[in-house]
Structure formats: C-alpha cells, structure tokens
C-alpha positions as CSV (number, residue, x, y, z in Angstrom):
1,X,0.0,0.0,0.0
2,X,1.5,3.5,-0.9
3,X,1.3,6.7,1.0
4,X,2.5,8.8,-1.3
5,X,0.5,11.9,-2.1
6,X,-2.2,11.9,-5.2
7,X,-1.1,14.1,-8.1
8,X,-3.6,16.7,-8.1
9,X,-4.8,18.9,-11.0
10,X,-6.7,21.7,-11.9
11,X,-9.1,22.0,-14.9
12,X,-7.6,23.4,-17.7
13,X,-11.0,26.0,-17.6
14,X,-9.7,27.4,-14.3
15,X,-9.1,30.8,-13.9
16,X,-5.6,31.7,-12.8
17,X,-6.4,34.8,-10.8
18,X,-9.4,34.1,-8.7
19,X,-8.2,31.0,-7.1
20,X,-12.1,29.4,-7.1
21,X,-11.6,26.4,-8.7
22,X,-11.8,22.5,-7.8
23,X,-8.6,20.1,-8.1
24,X,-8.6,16.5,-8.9
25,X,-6.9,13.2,-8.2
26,X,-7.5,10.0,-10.0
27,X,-6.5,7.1,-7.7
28,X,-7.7,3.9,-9.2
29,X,-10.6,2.6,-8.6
30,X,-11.9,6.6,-6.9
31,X,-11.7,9.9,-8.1
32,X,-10.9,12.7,-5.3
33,X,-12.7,15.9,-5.7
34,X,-11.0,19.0,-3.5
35,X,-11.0,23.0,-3.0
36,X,-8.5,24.2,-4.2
37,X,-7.7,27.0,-2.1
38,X,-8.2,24.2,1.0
39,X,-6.0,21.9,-0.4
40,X,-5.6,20.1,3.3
41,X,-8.7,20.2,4.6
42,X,-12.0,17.7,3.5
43,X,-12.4,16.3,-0.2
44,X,-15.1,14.1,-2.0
45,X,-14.5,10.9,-3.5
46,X,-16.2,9.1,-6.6
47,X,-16.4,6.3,-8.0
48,X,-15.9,6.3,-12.2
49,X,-19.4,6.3,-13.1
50,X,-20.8,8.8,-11.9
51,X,-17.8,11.1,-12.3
52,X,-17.8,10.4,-15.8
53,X,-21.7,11.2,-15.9
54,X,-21.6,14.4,-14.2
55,X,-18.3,15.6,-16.1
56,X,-20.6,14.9,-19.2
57,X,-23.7,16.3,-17.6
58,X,-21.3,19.5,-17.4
59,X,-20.7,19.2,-20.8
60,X,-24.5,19.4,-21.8
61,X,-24.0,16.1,-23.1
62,X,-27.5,14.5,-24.2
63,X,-28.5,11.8,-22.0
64,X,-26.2,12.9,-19.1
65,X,-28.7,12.0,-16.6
66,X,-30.8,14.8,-14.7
C-alpha cells in the first residue's frame, strides 16, 4: 500500500487569478474531488461512473442524466 501523495490537477477552464476552482486526483478505482484553495482540509471521492456522468452532464451532453 503506498502513502505517497495523489497528483492533483486543476481544470484546464480554471481561472488563474481568482483561485475558485476544484482540483482533482484519480487514484484507481476513486476519483478525489477538492477546494483548491483548502488543499488540506475535507475532499469528496467518486467512483468512475458517476464522475464520468456528471463531467458529461457538465458538458451538456445529451442523455447525461438529470
């Protein structure tokens, strides 16, 4: 088991200036969700699925779910 820190990233839409933005980790099988300007404190974890339906729900996607 490794301990090592996730490799965070920003969205390439972020703004650079404002600082309100999320940051995100894929670590196999979850994907972490976290404030980026509270990189320390709480973050929210998903599984694929539904990560992948609300990034596309984002998107406007048809059929994204509601």
């Amino acid at each position: 088991m490794s301990t090592s820190e996730p490799a965070w990233f920003k969205s390439s839409y972020s703004s650079s200036g404002s600082g309100d933005c999320v940051e995100v980790a894929l670590t196999p099988p979850t994907i972490r969700i976290r404030d980026s300007k509270n990189p320390h404190g709480p973050h929210l974890t998903a599984s694929r699925t539904p990560w992948t339906h609300f990034l596309a729900h984002l998107a406007g996607e048809p059929g994204a779910g509601a």
